[in-house]
C-alpha positions, 0 to 999 in steps of 0.5 A: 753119867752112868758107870759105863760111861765113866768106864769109857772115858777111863778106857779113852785115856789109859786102856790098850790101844783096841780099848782106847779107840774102842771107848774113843767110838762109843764117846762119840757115837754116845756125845753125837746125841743131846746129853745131860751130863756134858758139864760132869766132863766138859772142864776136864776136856778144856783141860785135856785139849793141853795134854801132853798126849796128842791123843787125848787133846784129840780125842778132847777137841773132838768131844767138845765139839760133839758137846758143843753141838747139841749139849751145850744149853749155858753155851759155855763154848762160846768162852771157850772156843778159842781153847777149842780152835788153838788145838786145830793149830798143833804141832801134831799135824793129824792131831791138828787135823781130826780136830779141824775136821770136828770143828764144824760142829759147834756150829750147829749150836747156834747163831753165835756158835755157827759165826764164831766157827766161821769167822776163825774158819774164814780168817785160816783160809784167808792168812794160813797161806804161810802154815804146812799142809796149808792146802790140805787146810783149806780142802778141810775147812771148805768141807766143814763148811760144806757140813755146816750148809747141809745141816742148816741150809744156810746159803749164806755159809755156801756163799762165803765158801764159793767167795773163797774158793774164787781166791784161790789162783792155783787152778788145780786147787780151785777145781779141786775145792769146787769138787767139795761143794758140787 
């Protein structure tokens, strides 16, 4: 990892707030391509995805996953998914929110990445009934969903999301989350 990019990541953490969002673009414009050094960074994000700063277990869960994605070749994020995924679930509903809404790229990894992003995906919209904002959830998840099949082509993904879709009995949502995928 070159300097400028430890500057960044310093920047992402403690710079002002243009700074912070400046270095926040650059980490995942920069981490939205294959890298070499995403292990140099990738315990210290585990670690801040428990932050006491929203922020930065935000800005940690969204460039995991961006790692995840394509600079993950000992496939660490299969153990740690889980740590990952319980960020998507906090307190801070936008925290929890710009997470969810990153999640869908760990699935692009592959086959084992892709079912575990799945199967946690699927298991929310089926149980998170009882969750705040659990439509705006919902609306989310389908539309990671929705990423995912653009990017693999996998039909069974479109499947899975037109077999949720129909459970939902409210007529409104439902038409609103068929709008996602047409």
């Amino acid at each position: 990892m070159d300097e400028d990019l430890k500057k960044a990541f310093e920047k992402s953490k403690s710079g002002t707030k243009d700074e912070q969002y400046e270095a926040y673009l650059d980490i995942l414009e920069i981490t939205d391509q294959e890298v070499d050094w995403a292990y140099e960074v990738w315990d210290q994000l585990l670690e801040d995805l428990s932050h006491t700063d929203n922020h930065q277990r935000s800005r940690a869960a969204q460039y995991l996953a961006n790692l995840a994605a394509k600079s993950d070749p000992e496939n660490r994020m299969v153990t740690d998914f889980p740590q990952l995924w319980e960020v998507t679930k906090d307190k801070r509903f936008v925290t929890a929110r710009h997470s969810l809404q990153a999640i869908w790229k760990v699935g692009l990894a592959g086959e084992a990445q892709k079912q575990l992003v799945m199967d946690a995906m699927v298991d929310r919209f089926e149980n998170g009934t009882e969750e705040k904002n659990y439509t705006l959830i919902r609306s989310d998840i389908l539309q990671n969903m929705k990423q995912l099949y653009e990017h693999l082509e996998d039909e069974s993904i479109k499947n899975e999301a037109m077999r949720l879709i129909e459970l939902v009995d409210d007529p409104k949502y439902k038409k609103k989350y068929q709008k996602i995928w047409n």
